[in-house]
MARGUPA-181193 format. One record per residue: residue number from 1; residue in three letters; chain; x, y, z of N, C-alpha, C, CB in turn. Coordinates in steps of 0.02 Angstrom, whole numbers, plus 50000, padded with zeros to 5 digits. Glycine has a CB too. Example, Ala and Ser with C-alpha at 12.3 -4.5 7.8 and 13.67 -1.06 7.14 Angstrom:
residues 2
REC    i   aa  ch    n_u    n_v    n_w   ca_u   ca_v   ca_w    c_u    c_v    c_w   cb_u   cb_v   cb_w
REC    1  ALA   A  50660  49716  50390  50615  49775  50390  50660  49835  50390  50565  49776  50452
REC    2  SER   A  50642  49888  50354  50684  49947  50357  50645  50002  50394  50704  49970  50286
***
This chain:
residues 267
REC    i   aa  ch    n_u    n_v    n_w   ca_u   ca_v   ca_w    c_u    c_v    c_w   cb_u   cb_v   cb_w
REC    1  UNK   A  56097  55828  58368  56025  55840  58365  56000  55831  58293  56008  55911  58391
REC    2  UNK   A  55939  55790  58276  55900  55797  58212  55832  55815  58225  55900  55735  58170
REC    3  UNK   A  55803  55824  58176  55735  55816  58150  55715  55774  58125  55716  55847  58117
REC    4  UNK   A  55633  55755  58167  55608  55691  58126  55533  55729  58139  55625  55594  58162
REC    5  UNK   A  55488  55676  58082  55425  55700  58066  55384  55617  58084  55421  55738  57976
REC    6  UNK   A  55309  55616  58082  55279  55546  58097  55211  55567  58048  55263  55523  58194
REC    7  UNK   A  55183  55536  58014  55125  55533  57991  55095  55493  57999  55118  55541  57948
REC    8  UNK   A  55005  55504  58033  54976  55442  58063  54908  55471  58007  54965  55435  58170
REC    9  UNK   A  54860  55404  58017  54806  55406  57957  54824  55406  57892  54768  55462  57958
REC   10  UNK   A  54880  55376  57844  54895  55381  57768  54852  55334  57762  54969  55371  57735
REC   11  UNK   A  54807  55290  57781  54778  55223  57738  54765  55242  57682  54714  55189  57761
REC   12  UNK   A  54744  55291  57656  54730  55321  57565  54781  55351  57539  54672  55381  57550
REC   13  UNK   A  54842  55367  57588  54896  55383  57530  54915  55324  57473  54967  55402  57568
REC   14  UNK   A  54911  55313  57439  54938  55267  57399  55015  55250  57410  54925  55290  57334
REC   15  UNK   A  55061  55198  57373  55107  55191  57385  55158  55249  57297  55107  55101  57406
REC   16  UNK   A  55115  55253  57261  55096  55297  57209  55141  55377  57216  55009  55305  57217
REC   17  UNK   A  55083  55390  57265  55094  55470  57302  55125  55469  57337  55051  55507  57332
REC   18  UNK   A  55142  55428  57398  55210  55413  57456  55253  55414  57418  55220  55345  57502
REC   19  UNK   A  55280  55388  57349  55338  55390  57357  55355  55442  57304  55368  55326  57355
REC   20  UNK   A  55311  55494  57283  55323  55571  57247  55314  55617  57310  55260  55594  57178
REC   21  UNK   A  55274  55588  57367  55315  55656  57419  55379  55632  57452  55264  55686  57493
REC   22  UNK   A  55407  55577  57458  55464  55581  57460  55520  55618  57432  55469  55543  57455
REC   23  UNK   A  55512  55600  57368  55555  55647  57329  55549  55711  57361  55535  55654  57254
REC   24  UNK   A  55480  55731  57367  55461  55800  57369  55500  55822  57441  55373  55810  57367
REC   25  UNK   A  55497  55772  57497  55556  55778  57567  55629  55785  57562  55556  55715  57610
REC   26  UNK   A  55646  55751  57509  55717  55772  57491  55745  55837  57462  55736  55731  57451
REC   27  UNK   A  55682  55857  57432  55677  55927  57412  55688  55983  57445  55629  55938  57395
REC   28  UNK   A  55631  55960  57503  55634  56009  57532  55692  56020  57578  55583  56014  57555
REC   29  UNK   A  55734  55959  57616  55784  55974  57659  55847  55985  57607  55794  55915  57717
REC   30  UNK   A  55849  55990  57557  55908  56015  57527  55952  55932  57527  55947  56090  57578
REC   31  UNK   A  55925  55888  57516  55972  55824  57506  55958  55784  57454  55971  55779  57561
REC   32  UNK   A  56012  55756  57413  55984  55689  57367  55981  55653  57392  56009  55660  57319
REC   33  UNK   A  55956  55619  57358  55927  55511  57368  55966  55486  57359  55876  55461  57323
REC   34  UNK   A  56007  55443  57378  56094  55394  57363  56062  55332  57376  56180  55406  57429
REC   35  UNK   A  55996  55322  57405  55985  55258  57398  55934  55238  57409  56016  55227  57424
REC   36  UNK   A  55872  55189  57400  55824  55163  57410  55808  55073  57419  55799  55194  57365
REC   37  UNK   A  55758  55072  57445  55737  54999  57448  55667  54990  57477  55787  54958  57489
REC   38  UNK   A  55656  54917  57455  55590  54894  57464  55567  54863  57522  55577  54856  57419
REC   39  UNK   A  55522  54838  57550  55519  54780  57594  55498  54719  57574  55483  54792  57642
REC   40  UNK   A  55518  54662  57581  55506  54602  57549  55474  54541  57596  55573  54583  57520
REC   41  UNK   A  55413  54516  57608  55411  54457  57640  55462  54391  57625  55348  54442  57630
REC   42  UNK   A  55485  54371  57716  55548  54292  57686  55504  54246  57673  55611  54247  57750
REC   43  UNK   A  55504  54188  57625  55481  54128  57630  55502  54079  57677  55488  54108  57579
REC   44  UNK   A  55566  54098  57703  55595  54048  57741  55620  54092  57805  55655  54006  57698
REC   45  UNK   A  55575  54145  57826  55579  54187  57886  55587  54127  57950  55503  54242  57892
REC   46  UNK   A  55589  54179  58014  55596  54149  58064  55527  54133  58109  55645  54184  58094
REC   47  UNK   A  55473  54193  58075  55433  54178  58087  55365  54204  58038  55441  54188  58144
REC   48  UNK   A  55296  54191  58036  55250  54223  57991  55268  54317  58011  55156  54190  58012
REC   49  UNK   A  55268  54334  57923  55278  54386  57914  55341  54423  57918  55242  54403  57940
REC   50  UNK   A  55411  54385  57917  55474  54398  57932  55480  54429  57875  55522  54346  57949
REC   51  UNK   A  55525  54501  57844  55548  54523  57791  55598  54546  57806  55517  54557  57759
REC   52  UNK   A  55629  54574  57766  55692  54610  57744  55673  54638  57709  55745  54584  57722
REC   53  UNK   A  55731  54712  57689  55754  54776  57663  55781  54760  57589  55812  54808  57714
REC   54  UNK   A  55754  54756  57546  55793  54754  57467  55810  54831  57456  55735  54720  57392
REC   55  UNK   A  55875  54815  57441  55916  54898  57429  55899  54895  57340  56034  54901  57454
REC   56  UNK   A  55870  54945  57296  55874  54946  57225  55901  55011  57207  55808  54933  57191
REC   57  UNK   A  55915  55039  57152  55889  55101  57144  55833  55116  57143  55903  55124  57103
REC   58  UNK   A  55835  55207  57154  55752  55229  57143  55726  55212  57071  55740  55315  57154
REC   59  UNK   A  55761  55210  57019  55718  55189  56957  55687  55122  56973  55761  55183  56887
REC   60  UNK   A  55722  55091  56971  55690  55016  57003  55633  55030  57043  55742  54971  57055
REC   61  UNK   A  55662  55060  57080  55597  55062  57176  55536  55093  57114  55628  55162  57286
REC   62  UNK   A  55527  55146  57061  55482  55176  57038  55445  55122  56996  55504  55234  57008
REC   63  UNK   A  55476  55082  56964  55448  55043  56911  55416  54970  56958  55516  55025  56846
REC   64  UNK   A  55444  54946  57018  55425  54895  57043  55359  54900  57072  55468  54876  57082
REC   65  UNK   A  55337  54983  57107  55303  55013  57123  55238  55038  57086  55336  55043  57139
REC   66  UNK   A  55256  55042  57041  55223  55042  56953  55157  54974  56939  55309  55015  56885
REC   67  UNK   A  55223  54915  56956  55203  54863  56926  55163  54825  56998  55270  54824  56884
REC   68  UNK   A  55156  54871  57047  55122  54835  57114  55157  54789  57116  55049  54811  57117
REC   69  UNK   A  55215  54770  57130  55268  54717  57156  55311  54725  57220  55316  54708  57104
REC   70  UNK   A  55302  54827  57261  55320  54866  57298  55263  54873  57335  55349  54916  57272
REC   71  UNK   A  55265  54888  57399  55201  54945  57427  55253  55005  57473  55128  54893  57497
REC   72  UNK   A  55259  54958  57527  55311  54996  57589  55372  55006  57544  55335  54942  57670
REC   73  UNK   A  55409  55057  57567  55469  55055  57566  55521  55106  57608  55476  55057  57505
REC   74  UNK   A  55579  55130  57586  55620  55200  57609  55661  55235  57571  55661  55191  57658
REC   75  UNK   A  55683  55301  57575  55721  55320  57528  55776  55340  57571  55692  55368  57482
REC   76  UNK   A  55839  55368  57571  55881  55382  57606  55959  55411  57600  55875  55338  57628
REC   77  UNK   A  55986  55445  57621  56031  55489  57605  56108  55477  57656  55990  55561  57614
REC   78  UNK   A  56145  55430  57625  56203  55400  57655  56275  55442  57659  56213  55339  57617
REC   79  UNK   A  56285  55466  57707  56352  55515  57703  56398  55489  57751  56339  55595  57722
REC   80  UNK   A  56462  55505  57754  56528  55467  57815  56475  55522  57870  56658  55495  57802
REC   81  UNK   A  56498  55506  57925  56512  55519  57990  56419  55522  58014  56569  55601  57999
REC   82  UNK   A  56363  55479  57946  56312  55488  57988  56286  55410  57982  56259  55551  57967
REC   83  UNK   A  56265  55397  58029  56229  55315  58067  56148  55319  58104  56288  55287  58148
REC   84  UNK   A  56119  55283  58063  56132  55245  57987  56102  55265  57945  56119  55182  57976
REC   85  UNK   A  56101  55341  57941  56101  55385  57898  56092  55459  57905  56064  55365  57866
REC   86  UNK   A  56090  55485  57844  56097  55568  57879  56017  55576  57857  56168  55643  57833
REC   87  UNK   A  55986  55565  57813  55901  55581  57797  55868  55515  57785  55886  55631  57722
REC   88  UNK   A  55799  55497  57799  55774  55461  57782  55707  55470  57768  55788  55426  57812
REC   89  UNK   A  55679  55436  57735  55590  55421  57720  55578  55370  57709  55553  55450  57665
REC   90  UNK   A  55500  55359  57754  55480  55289  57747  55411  55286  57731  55494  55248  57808
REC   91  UNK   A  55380  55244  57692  55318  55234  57697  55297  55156  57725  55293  55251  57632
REC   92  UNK   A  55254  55170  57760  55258  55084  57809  55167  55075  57794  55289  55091  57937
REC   93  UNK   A  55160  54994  57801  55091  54975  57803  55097  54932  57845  55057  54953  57745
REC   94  UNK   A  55033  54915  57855  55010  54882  57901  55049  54793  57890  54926  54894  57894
REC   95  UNK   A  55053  54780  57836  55092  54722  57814  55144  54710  57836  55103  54718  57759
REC   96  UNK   A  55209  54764  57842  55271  54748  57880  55271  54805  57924  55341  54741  57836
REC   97  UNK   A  55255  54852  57935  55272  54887  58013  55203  54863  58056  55280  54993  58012
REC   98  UNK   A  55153  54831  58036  55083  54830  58077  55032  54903  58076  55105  54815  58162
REC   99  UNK   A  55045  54938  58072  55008  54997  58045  55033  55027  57995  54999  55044  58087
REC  100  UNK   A  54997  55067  57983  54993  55109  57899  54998  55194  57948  54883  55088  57831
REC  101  UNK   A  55098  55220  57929  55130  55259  57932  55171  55290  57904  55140  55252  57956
REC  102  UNK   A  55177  55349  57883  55259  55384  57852  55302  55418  57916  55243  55463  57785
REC  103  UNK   A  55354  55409  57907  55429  55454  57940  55474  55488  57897  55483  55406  57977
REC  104  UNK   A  55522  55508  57945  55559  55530  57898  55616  55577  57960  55508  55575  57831
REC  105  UNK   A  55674  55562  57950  55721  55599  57990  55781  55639  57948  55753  55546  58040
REC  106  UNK   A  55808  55685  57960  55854  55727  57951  55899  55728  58013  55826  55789  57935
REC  107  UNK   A  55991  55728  57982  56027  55766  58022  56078  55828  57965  56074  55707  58072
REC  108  UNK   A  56098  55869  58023  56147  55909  57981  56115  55980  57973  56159  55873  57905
REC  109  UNK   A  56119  56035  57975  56109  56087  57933  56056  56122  57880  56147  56076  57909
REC  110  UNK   A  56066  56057  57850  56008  56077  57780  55942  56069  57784  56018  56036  57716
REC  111  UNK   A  55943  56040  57848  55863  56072  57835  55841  56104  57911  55797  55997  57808
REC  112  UNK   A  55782  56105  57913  55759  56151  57962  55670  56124  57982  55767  56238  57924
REC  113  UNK   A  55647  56154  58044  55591  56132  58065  55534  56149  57987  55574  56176  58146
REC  114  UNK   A  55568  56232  57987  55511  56246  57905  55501  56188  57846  55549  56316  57850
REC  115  UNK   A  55562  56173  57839  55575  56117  57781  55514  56063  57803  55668  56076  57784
REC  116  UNK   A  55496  56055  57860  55442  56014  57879  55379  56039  57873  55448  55995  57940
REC  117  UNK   A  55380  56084  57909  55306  56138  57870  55284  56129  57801  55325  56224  57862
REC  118  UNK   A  55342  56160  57749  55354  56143  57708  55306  56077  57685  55413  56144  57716
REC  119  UNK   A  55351  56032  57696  55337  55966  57673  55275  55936  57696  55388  55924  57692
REC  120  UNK   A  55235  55946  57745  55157  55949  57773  55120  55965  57749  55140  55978  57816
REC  121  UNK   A  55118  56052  57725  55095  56091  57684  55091  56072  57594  55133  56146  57702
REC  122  UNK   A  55147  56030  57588  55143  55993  57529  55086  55911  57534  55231  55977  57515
REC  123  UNK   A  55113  55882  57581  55059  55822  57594  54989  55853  57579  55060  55791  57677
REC  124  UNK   A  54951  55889  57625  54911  55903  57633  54887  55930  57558  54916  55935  57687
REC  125  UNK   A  54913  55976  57530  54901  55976  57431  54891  55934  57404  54947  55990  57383
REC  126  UNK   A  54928  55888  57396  54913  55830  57366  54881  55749  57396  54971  55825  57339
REC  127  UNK   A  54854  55769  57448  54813  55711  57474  54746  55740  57486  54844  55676  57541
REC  128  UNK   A  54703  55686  57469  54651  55705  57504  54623  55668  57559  54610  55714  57465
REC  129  UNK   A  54680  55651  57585  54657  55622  57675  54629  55656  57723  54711  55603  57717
REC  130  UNK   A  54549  55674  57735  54535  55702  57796  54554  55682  57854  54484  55706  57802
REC  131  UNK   A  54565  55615  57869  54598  55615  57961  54660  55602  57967  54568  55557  58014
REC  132  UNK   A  54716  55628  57915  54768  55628  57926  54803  55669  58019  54784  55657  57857
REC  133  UNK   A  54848  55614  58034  54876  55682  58084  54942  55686  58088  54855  55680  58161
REC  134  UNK   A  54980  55707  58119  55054  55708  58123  55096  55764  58176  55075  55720  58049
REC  135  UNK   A  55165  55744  58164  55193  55794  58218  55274  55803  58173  55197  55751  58315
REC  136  UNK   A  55294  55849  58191  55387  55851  58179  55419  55906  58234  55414  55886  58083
REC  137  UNK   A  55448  55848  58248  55470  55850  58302  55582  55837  58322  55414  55795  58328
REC  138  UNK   A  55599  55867  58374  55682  55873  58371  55697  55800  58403  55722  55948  58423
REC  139  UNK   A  55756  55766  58389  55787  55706  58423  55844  55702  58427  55776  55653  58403
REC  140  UNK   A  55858  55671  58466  55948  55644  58486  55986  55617  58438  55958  55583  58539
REC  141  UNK   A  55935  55599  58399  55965  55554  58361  55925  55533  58294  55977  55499  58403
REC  142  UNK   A  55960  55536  58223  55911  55498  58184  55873  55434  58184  55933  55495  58141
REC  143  UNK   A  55924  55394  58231  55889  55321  58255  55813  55337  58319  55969  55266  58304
REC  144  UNK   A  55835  55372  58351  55788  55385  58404  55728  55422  58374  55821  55428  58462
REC  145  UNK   A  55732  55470  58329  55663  55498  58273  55648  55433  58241  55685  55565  58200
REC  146  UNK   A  55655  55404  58217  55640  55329  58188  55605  55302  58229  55696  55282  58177
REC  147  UNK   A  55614  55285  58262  55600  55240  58325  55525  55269  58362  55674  55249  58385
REC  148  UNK   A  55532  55329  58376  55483  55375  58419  55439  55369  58357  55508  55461  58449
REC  149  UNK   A  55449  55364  58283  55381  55375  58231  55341  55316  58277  55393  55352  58124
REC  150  UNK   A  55371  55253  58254  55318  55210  58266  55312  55193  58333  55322  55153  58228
REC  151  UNK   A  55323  55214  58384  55321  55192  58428  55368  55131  58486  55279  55187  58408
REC  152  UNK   A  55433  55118  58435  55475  55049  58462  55525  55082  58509  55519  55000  58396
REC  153  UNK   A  55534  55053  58532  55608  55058  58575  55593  55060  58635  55656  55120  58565
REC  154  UNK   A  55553  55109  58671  55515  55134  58728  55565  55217  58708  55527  55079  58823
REC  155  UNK   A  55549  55237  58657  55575  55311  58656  55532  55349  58657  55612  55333  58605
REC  156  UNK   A  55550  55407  58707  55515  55464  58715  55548  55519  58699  55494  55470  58773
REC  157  UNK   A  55509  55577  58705  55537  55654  58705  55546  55681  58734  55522  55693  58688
REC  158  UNK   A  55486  55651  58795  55494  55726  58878  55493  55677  58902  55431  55799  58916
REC  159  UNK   A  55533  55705  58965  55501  55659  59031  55451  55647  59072  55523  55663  59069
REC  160  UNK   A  55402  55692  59034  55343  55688  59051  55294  55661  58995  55328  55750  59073
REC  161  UNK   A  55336  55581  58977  55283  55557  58899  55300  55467  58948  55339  55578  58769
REC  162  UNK   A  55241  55448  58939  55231  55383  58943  55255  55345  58863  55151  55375  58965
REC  163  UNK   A  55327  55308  58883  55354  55284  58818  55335  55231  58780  55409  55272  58822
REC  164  UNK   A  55273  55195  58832  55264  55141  58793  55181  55148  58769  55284  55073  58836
REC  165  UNK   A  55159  55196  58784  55080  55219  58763  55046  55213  58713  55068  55275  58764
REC  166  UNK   A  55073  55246  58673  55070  55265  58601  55061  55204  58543  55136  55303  58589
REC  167  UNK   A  55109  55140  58575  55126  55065  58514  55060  55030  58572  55248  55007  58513
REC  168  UNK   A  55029  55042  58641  54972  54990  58612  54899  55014  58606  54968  54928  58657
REC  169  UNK   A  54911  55088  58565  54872  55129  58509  54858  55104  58449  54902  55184  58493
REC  170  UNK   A  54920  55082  58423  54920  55068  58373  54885  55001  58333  54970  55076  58373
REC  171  UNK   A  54865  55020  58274  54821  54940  58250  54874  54892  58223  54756  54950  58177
REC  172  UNK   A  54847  54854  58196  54902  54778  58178  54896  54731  58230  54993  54792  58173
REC  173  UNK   A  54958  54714  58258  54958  54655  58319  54946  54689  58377  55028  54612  58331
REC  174  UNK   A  54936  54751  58377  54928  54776  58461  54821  54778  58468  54980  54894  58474
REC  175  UNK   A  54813  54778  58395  54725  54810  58386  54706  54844  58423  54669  54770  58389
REC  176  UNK   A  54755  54910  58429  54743  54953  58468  54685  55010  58444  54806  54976  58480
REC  177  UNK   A  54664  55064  58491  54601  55089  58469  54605  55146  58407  54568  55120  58533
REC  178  UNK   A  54693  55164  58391  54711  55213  58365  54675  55280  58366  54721  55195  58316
REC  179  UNK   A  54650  55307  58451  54617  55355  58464  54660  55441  58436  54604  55340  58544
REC  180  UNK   A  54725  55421  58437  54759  55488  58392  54742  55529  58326  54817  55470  58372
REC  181  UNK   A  54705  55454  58314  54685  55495  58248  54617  55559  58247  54663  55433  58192
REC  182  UNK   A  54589  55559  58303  54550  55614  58319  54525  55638  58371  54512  55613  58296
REC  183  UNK   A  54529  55575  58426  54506  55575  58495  54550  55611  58561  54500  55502  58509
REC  184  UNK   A  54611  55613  58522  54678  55628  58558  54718  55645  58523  54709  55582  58592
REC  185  UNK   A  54770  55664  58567  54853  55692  58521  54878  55649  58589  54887  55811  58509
REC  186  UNK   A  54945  55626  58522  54974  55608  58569  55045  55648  58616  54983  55553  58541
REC  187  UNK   A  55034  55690  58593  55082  55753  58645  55084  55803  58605  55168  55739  58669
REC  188  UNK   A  55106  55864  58604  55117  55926  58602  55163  55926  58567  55124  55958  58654
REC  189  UNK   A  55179  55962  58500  55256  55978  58473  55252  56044  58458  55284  55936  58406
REC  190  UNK   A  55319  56040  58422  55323  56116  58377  55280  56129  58341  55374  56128  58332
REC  191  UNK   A  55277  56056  58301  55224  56076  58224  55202  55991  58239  55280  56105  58116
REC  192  UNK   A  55118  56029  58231  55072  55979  58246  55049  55989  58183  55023  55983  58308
REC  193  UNK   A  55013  55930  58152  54965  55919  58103  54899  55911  58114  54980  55873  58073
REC  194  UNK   A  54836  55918  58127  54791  55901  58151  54741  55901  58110  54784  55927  58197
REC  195  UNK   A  54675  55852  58120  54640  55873  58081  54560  55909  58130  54635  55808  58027
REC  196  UNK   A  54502  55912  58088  54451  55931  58113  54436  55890  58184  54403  55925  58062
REC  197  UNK   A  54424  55846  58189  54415  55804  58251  54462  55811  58312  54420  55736  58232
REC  198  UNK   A  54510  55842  58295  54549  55876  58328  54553  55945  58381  54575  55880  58289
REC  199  UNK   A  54523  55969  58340  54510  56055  58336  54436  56045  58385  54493  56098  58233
REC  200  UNK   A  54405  55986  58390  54333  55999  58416  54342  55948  58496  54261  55964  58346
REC  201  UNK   A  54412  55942  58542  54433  55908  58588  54397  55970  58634  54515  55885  58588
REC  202  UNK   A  54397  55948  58693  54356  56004  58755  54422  55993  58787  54269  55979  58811
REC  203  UNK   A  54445  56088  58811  54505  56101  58844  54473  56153  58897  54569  56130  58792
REC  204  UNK   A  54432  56130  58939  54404  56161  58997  54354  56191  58973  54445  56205  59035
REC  205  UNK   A  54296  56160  58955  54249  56216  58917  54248  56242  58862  54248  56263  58939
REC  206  UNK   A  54319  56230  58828  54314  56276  58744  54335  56234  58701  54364  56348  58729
REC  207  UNK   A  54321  56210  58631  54359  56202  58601  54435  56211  58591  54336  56216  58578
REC  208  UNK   A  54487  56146  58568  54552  56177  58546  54559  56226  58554  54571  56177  58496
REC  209  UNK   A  54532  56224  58449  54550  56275  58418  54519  56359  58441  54533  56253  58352
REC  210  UNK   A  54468  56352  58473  54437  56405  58510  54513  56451  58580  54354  56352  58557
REC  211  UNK   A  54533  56384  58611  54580  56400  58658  54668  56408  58623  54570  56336  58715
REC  212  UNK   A  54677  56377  58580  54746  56414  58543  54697  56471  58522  54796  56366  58467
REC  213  UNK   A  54674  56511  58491  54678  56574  58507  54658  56619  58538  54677  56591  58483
REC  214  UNK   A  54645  56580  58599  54627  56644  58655  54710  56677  58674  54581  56604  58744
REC  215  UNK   A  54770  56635  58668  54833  56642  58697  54882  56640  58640  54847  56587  58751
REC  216  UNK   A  54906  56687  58627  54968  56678  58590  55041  56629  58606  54986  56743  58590
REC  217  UNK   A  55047  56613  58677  55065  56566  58715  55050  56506  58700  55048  56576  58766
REC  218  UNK   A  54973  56490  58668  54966  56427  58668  54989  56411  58593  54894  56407  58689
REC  219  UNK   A  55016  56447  58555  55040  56451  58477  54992  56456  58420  55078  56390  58460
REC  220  UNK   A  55002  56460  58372  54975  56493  58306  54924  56423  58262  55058  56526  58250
REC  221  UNK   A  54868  56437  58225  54845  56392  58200  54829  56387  58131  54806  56383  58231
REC  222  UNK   A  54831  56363  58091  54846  56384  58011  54784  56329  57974  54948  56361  57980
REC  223  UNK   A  54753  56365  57939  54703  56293  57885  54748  56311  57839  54600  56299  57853
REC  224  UNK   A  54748  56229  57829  54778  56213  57754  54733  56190  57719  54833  56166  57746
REC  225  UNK   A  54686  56179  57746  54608  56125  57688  54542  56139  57733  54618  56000  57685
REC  226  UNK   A  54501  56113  57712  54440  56101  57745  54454  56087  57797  54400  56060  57723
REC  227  UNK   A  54489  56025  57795  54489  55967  57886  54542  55974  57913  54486  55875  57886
REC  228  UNK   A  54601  55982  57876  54654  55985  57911  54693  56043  57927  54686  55950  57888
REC  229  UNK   A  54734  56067  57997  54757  56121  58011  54824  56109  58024  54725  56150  58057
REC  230  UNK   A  54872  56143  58025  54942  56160  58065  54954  56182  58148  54968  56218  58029
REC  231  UNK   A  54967  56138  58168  54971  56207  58255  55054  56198  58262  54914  56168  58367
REC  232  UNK   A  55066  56281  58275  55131  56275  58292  55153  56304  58336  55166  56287  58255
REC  233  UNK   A  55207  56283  58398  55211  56323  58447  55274  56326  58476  55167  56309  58489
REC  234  UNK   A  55295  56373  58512  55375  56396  58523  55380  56339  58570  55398  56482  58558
REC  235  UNK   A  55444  56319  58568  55495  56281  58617  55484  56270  58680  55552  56308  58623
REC  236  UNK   A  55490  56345  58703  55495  56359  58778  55418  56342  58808  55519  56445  58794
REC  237  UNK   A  55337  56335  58765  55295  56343  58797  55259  56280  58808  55266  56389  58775
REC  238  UNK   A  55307  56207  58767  55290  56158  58761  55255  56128  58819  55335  56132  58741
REC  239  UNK   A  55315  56124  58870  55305  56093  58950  55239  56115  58970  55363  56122  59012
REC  240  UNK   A  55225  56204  58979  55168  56194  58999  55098  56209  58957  55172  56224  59050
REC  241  UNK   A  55105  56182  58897  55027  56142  58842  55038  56086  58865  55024  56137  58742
REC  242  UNK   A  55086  56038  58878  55079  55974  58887  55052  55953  58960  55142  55946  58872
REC  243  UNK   A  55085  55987  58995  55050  56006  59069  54972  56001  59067  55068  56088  59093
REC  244  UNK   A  54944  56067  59036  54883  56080  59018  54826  56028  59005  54893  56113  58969
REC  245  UNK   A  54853  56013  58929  54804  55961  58899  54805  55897  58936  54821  55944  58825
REC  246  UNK   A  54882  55877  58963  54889  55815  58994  54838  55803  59045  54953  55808  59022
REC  247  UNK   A  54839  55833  59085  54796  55838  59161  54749  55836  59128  54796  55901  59219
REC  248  UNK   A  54696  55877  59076  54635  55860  59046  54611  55796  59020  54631  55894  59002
REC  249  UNK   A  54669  55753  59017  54654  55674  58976  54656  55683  58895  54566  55639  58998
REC  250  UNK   A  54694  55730  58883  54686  55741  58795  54743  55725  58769  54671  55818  58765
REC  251  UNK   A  54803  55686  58815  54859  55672  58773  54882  55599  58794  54918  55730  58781
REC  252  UNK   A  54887  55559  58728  54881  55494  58738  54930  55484  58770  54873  55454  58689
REC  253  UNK   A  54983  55503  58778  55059  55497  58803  55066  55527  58869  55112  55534  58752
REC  254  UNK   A  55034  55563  58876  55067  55609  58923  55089  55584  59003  55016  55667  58927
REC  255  UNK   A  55100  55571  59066  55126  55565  59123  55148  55605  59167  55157  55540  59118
REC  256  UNK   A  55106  55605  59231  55127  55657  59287  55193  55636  59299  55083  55657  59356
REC  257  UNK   A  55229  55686  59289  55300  55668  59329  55295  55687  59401  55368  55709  59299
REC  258  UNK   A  55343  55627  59433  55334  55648  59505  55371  55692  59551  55334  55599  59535
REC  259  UNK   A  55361  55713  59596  55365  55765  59632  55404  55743  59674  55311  55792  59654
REC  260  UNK   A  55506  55771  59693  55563  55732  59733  55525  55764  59794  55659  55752  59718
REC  261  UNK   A  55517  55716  59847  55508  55719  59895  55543  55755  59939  55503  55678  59904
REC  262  UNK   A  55499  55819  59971  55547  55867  60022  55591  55822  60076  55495  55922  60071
REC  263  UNK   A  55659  55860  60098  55698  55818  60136  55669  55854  60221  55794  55827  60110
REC  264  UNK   A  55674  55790  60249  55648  55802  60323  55707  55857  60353  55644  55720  60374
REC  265  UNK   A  55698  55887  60401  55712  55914  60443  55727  55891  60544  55671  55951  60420
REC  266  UNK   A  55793  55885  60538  55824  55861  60585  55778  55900  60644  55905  55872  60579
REC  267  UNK   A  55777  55878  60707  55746  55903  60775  55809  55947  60806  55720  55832  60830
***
């Protein structure tokens, strides 16, 4: 089992500040950086817009970054027995992932869902992105948190998440409507990021944020700024918020699962 995190809306993070809260992610899960790299357009790709991964050091990655010769990149934390890696951070643009996103996965011990709090609670300080949103969330796998940021693979979380929903949301080659960023969530986690546009969704008559606290059930809600909030909520009560909001049309992902058909009865 790991932890992974997704940040949607950075278009104003700089590539500047992405890559000092990185650091600031390694911080917080208790890991160093063993390695970094850039993304590079091929000249002689296979097709428009083909790149590859330049591995540098981080001094390098800082100074190339410096000199605007960097935008995207990752940082990452290489140990035996983890594939294909034990921590990562990414900052992605619209140039090589097709939208403008951060991730970031953990396995192992050292860190924890807080370490994500944490590290949110730090974004949110030092950005001043009002429609930022985000989630951190548990996975099978550090490849599968990867994957679920942006949307590839057809990975989901529940079996009650439409896996391919979410990527033709997204802008770039899908020119999707990217309604997550205020119109919707796209599912329910532990630790949601949300911003104002968020908080003002209709959940039968009330506001959200009006309905997380009518219920302690529905979990706890935290301002960190003007626009942006924290929602966080226990484990066990996930299934039915997702239930909830889903049936309302408020979760971009979400999917009735179906119902095994009662077995007939012999005469």
């Amino acid at each position: 089992m790991c932890l992974a995190m997704a940040l949607y809306g950075t278009e104003k993070v700089t590539p500047e500040l992405a890559l000092k809260l990185g650091v600031s992610y390694f911080s917080f899960i208790n890991l160093p950086i063993t390695g970094a790299a850039y993304y590079k357009h091929l000249s002689n790709g296979d097709h428009v817009g083909d790149h590859d991964l330049i591995e540098v050091t981080l001094e390098v990655l800082i100074e190339k970054i410096a000199a605007g010769s960097a935008s995207s990149f990752r940082l990452y934390n290489e140990a035996d027995g983890f594939s294909p890696w034990r921590a990562s951070y990414g900052y992605n643009t619209e140039s090589f992932a097709s939208f403008f996103h951060i991730d970031a996965q953990s396995s192992g011990e050292q860190s924890s869902l807080d370490s994500y709090i944490d590290f949110f609670k730090e974004v949110v300080r030092r950005s001043s992105e009002s429609s930022i949103y985000g989630a951190a969330y548990r996975s099978v796998s550090v490849g599968k948190g990867f994957n679920y940021a942006a949307g590839e693979n057809f990975v989901s979380l529940y079996p009650f998440e439409n896996s391919g929903a979410f990527r033709k949301e997204v802008s770039g080659r899908y020119n999707g409507q990217e309604r997550y960023k205020g119109e919707l969530l796209r599912m329910v986690y532990e630790v949601n990021l949300l911003n104002f546009h968020h908080l003002r969704l209709d959940v039968g008559g009330m506001t959200l944020d009006k309905w997380i606290s009518e219920d302690p059930n529905n979990g706890v809600l935290e301002k960190l700024s003007e626009t942006i909030f924290i929602w966080l909520v226990h484990s066990e009560n996930l299934s039915l918020i997702n239930e909830k909001l889903g049936r309302l049309g408020l979760l971009l992902s979400w999917k009735a699962t179906a119902k095994k058909a009662s077995a007939r009865k012999l005469p």
